[in-house]
N, C-alpha and C positions, 0 to 999 in steps of 0.2 A: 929683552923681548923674545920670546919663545916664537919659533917660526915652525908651523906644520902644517906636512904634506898631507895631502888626502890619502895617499895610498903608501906612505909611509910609515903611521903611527896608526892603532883602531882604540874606539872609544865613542864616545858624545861627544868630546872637543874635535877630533880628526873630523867626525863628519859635519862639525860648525865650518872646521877647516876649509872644507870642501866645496863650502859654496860661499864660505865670505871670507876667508882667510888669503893670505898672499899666495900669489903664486910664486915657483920656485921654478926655477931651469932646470929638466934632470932630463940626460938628451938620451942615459941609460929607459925611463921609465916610457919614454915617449917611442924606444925601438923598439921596445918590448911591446906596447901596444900596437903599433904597425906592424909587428910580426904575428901578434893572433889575432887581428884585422885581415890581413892578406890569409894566412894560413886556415882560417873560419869561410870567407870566401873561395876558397876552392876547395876546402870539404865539404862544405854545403851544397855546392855546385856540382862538385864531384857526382856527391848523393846524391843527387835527385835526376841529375842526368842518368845515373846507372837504374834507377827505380821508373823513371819515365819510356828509357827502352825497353824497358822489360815487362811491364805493364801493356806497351805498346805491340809488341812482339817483333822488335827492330833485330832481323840479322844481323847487323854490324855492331861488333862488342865496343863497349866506350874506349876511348882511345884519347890521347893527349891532342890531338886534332879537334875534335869534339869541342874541347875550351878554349884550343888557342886558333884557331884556325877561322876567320871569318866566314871563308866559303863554305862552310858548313849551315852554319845561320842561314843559308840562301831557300828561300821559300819555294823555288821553280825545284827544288830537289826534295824525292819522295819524306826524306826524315830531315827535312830541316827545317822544321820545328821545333825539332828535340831539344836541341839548345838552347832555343829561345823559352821555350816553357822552363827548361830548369834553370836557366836565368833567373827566369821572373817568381819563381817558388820561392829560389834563396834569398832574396832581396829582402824581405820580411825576415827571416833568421837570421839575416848579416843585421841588420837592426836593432836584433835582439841584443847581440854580442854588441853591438857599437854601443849601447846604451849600459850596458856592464861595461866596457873595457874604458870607456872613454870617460874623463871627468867630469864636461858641463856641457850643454847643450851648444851652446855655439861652438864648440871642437868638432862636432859631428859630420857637420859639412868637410872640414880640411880632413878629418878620418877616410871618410868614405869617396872624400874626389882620389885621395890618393890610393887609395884600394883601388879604383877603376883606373887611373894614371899609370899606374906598375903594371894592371891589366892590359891596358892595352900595349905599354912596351914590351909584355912579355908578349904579345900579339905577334905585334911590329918583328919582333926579332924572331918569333917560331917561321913565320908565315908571310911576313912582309905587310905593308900598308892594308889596313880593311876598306876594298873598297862597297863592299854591298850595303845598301843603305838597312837592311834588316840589320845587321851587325849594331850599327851606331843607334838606329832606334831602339833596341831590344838594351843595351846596355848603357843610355842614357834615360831611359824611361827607369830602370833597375837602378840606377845611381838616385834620379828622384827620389823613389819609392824608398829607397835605403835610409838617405838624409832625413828628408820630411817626418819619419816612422820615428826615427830613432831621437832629433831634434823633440816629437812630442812626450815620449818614452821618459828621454831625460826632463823636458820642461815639467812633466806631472813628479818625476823623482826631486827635482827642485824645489820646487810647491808646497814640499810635504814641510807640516811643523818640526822646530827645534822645539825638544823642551827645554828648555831651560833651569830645571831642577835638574836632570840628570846630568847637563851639560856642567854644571856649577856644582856637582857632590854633594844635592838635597842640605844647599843652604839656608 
């Protein structure tokens, strides 16, 4: 019995693979998606943070504080917003990627909790505990948004017909 991965092999059988085929343990394939998971997440975030100050006419140039640092997120402060909108920009792009990088719809969730889960221990360890309730709204409303986008992304990519002549060598 011939066993294939979805993201090992391309063709019409790989992509039958891919959503009815067995799954395969590969803990190689699965870092490598958690690494352009996280790494999509803070270029995305990056970007729109640097394009929302500047649009804004914010004197303080972006800064690694900016992502890691909750007291930033704090609304009583003239630009703490800023982080919060480009938060909530990326969250719809991280989507995007999580619907490419990820196999099947119900992955999506365990992708993207642990995109915010790294987040926030990179948080924790910059900056210490977030305790501003903006911080935890703005980046579980951004984890909703992420899942739910990317869960439908992939369910309509699931959806889609197999042919079945191509998948068989126009038998």
């Amino acid at each position: 019995e011939e066993r294939l991965h979805s993201r090992s092999s391309s063709g019409p059988k790989a992509q039958a693979a891919m959503f009815f085929g067995p799954e395969i343990w590969d803990p190689l394939l699965i870092l490598s998606q958690m690494g352009i998971m996280q790494a999509s997440f803070y270029l995305l975030t990056g970007f729109w943070l640097v394009l929302v100050q500047s649009l804004t006419g914010s004197r303080a140039g972006p800064s690694l504080d900016h992502l890691l640092d909750s007291s930033m997120m704090n609304l009583d402060r003239s630009n703490g917003f800023i982080p919060i909108v480009a938060l909530f920009l990326a969250a719809p792009l991280c989507a995007m990627v999580c619907s490419v990088v990820v196999d099947r719809a119900w992955q999506c969730l365990d992708f993207s909790g642990t995109v915010y889960l790294i987040h926030f221990i990179c948080c924790c360890s910059h900056a210490g505990f977030p305790f501003c309730w903006e911080w935890w709204t703005a980046n579980v409303f951004s984890l909703v948004v992420t899942t739910l986008l990317s869960e439908h992304w992939m369910m309509k990519k699931e959806q889609q017909p197999i042919e079945m002549d191509t998948m068989f060598g126009n038998v």
